[in-house]
VMD Tcl script that builds the backbone (N, CA, C; Angstrom):
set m [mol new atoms 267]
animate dup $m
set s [atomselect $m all]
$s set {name element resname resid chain x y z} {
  {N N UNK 1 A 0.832 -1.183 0.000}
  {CA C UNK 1 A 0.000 0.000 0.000}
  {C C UNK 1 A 0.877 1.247 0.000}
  {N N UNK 2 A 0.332 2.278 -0.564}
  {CA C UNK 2 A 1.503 3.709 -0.809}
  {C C UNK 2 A 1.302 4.384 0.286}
  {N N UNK 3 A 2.548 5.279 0.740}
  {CA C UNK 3 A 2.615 5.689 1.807}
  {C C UNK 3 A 2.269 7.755 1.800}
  {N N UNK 4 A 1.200 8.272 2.002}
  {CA C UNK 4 A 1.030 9.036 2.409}
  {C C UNK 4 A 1.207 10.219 3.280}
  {N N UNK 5 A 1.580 11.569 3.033}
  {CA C UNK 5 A 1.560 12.451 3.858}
  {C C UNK 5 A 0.442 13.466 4.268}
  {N N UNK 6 A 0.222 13.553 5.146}
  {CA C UNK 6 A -0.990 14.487 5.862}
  {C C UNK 6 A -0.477 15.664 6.538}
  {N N UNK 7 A -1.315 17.412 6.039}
  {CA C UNK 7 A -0.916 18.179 7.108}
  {C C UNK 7 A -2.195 18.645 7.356}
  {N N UNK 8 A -2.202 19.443 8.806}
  {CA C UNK 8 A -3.397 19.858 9.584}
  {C C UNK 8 A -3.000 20.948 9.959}
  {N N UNK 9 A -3.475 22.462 9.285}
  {CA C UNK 9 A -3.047 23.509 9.648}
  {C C UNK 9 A -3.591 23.943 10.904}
  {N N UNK 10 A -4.223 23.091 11.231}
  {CA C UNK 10 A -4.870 23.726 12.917}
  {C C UNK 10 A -3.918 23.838 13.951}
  {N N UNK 11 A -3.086 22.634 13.617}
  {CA C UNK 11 A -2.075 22.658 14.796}
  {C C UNK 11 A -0.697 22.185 14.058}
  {N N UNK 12 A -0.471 22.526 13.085}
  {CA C UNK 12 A 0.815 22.507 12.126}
  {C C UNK 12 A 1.446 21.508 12.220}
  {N N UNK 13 A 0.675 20.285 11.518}
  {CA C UNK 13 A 1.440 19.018 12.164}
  {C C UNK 13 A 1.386 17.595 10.942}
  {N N UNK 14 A 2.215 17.460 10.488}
  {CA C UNK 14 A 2.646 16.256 9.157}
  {C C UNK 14 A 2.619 15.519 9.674}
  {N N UNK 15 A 1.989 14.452 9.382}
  {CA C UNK 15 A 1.647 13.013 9.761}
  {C C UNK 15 A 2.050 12.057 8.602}
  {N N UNK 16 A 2.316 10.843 8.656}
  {CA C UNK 16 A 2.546 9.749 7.678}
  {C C UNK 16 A 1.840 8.429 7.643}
  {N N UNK 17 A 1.060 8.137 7.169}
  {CA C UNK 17 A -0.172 7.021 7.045}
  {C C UNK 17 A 0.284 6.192 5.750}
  {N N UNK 18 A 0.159 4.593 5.922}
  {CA C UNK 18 A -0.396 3.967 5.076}
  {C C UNK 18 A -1.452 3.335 4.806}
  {N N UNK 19 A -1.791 3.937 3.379}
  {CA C UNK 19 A -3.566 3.335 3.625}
  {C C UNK 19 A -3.704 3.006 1.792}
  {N N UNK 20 A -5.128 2.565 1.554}
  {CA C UNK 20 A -5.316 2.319 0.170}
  {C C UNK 20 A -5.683 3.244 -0.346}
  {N N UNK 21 A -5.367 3.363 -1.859}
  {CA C UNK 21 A -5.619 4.511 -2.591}
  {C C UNK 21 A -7.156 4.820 -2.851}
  {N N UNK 22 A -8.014 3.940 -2.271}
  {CA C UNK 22 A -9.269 4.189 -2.505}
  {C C UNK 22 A -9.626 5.055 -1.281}
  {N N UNK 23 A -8.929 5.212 -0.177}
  {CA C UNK 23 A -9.343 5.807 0.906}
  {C C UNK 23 A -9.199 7.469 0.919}
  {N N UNK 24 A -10.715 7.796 1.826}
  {CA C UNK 24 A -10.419 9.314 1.306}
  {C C UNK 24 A -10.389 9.869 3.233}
  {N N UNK 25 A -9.475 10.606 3.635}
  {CA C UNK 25 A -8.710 11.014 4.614}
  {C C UNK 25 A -9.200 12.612 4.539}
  {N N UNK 26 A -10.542 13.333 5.154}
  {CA C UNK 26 A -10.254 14.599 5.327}
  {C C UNK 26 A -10.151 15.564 6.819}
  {N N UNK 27 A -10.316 14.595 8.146}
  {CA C UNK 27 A -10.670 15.379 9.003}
  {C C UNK 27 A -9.335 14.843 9.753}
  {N N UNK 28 A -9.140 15.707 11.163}
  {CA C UNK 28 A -7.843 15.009 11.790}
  {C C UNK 28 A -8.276 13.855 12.523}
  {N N UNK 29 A -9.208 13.614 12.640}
  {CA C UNK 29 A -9.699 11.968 13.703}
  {C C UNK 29 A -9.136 10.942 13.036}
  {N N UNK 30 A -9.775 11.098 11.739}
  {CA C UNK 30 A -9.786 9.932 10.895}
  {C C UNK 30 A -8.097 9.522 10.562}
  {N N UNK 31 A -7.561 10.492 9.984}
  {CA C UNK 31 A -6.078 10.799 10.151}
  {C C UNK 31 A -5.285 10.038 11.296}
  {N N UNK 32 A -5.775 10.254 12.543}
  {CA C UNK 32 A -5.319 9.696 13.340}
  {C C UNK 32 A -5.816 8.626 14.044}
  {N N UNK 33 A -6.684 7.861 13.785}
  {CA C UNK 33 A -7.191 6.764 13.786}
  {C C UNK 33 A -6.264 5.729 12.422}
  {N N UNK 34 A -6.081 6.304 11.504}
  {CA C UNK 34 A -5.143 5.931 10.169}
  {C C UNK 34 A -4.042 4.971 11.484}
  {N N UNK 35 A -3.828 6.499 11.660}
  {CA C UNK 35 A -1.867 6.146 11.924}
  {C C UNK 35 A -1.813 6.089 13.259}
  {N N UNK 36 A -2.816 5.896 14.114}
  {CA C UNK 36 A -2.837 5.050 15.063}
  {C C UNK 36 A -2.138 5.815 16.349}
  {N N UNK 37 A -2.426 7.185 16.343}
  {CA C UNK 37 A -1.950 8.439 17.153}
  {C C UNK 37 A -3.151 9.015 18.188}
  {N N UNK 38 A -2.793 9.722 18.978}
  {CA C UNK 38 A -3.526 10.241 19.790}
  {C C UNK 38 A -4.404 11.235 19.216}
  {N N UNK 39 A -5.532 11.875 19.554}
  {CA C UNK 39 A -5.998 12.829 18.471}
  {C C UNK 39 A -5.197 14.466 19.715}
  {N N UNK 40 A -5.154 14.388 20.869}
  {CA C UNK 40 A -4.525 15.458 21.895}
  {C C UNK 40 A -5.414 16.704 21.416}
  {N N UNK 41 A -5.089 17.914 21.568}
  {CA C UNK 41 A -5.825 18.936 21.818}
  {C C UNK 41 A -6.493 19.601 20.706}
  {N N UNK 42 A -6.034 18.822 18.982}
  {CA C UNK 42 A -6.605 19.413 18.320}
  {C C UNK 42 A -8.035 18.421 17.819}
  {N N UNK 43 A -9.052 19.476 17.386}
  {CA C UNK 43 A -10.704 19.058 17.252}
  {C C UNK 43 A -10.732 17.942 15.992}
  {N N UNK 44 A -11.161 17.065 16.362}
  {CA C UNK 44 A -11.478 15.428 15.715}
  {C C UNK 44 A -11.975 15.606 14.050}
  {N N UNK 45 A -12.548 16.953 14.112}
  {CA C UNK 45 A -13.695 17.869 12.389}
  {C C UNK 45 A -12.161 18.120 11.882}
  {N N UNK 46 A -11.149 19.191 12.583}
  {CA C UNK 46 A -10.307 19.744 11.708}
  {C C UNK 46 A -9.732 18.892 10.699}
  {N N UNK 47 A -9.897 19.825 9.459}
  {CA C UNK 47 A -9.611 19.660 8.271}
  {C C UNK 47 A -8.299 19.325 8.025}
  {N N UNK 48 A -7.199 18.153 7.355}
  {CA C UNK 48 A -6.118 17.806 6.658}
  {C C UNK 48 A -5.917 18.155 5.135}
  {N N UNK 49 A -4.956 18.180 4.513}
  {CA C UNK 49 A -5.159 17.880 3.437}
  {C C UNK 49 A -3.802 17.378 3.312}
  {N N UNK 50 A -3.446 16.306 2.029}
  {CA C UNK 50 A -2.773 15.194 1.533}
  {C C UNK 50 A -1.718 16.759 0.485}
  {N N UNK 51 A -0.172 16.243 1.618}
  {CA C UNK 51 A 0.674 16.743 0.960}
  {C C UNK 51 A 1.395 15.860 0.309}
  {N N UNK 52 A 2.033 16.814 -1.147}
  {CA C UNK 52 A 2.749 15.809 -2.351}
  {C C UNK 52 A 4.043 15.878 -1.593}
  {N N UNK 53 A 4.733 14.513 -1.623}
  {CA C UNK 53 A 6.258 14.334 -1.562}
  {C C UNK 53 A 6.687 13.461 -2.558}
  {N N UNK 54 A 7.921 13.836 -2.902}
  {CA C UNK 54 A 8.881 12.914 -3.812}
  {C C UNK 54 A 9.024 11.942 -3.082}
  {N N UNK 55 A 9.022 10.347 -4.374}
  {CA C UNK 55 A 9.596 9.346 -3.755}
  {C C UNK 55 A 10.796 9.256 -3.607}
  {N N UNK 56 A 11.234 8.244 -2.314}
  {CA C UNK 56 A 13.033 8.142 -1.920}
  {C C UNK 56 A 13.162 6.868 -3.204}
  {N N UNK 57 A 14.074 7.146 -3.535}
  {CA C UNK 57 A 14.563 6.523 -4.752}
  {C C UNK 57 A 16.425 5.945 -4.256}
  {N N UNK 58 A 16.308 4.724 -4.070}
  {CA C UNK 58 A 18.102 4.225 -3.792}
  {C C UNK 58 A 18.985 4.251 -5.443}
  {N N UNK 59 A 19.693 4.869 -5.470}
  {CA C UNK 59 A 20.919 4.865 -6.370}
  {C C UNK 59 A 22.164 3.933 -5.776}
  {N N UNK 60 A 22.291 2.933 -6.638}
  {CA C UNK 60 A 23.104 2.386 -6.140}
  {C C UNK 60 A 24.610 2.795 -6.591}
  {N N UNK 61 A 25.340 2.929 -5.835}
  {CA C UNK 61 A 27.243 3.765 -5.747}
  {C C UNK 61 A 28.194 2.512 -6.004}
  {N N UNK 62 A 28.121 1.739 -5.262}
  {CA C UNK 62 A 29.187 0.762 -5.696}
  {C C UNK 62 A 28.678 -0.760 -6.184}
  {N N UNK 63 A 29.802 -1.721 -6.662}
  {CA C UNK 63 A 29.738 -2.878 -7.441}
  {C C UNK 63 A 28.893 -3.821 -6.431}
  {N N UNK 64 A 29.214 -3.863 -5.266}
  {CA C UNK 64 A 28.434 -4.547 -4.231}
  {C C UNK 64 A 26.831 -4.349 -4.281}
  {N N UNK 65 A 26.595 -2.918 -4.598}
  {CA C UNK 65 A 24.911 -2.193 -4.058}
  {C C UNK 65 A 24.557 -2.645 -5.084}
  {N N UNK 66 A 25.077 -3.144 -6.477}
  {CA C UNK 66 A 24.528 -3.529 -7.548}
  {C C UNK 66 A 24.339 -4.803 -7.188}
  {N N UNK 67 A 24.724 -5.929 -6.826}
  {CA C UNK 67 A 25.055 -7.484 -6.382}
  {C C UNK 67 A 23.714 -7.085 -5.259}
  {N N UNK 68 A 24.019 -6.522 -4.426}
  {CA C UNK 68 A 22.827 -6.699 -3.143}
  {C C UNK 68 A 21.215 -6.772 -3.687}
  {N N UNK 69 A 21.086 -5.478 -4.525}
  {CA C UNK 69 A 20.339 -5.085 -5.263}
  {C C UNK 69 A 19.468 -6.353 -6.618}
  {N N UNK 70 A 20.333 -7.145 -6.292}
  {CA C UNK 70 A 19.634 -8.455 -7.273}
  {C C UNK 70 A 20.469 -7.776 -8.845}
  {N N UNK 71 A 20.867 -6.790 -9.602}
  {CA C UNK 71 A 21.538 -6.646 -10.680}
  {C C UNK 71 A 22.799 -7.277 -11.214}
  {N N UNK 72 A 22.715 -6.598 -12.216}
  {CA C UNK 72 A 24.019 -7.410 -12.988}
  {C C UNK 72 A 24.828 -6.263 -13.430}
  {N N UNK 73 A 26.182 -5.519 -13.392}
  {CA C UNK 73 A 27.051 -4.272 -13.881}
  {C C UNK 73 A 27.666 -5.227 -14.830}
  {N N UNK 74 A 27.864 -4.762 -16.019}
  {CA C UNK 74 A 28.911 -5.157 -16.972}
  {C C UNK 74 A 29.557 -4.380 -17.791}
  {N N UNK 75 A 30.940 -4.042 -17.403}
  {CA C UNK 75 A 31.631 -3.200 -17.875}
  {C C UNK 75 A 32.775 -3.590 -19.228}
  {N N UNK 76 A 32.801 -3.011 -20.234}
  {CA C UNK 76 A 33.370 -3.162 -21.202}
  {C C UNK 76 A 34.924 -3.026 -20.907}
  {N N UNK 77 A 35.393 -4.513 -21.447}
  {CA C UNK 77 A 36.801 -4.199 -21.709}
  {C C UNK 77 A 37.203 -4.348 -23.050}
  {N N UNK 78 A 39.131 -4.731 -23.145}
  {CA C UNK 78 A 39.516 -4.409 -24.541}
  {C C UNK 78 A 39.119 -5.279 -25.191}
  {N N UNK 79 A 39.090 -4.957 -26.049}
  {CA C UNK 79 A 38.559 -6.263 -27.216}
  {C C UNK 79 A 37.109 -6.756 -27.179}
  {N N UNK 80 A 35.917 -5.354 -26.982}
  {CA C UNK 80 A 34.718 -5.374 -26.875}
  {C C UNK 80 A 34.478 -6.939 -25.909}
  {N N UNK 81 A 35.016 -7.231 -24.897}
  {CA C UNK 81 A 34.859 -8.294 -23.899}
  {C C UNK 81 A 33.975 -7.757 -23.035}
  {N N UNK 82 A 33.022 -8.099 -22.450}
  {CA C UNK 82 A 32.163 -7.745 -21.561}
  {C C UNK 82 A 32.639 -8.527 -20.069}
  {N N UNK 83 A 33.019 -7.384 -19.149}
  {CA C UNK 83 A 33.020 -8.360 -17.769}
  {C C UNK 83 A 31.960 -8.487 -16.623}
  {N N UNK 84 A 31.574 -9.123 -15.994}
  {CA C UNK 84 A 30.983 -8.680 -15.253}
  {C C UNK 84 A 31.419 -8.749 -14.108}
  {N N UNK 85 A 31.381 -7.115 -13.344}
  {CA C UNK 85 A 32.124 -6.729 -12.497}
  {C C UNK 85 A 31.305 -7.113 -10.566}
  {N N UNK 86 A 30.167 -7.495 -10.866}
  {CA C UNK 86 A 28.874 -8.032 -9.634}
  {C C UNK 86 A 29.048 -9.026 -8.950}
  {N N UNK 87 A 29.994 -10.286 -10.128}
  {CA C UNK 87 A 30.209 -11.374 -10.238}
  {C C UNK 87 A 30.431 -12.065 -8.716}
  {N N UNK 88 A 29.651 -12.940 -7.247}
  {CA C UNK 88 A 30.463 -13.482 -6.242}
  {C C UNK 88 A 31.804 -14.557 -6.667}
  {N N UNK 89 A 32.307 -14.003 -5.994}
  {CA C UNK 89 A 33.596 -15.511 -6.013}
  {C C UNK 89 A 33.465 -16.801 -5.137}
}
mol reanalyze $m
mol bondsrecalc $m
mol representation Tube
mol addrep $m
């Protein structure tokens, strides 16, 4: 299920929920009934709305993060030879 951000300008506060994309999230109760938080001093009606964030995306840096990663690196050598550099020993 995709992971969601919530803010509540009543009491200036980003929350993170996972829920299904069919679900519609507008008051802070519900919000926090989601994600399983206290509702505390702000009113159960106040209004959220669903902030956009970029997804975290892993880049993998070295020959290993490629191997961990389930991939294959194959780097060209002389004589159009292909090695592969992922390879366990």
């Amino acid at each position: 299920m995709p992971i969601y951000d919530y803010f509540c300008p009543s009491n200036n506060r980003k929350v993170e929920v996972i829920h299904s994309i069919h679900t519609q999230v507008q008051t802070w109760g519900e919000l926090c009934q989601l994600a399983e938080c206290e509702v505390g001093d702000t009113p159960e009606d106040a209004p959220v709305r669903r902030v956009l964030c970029a997804p975290m995306l892993s880049v993998p840096l070295t020959n290993s993060d490629y191997r961990n990663a389930g991939f294959t690196k194959l780097v060209k050598r002389d004589k159009g030879v292909y090695e592969n550099v992922t390879a366990s020993d």
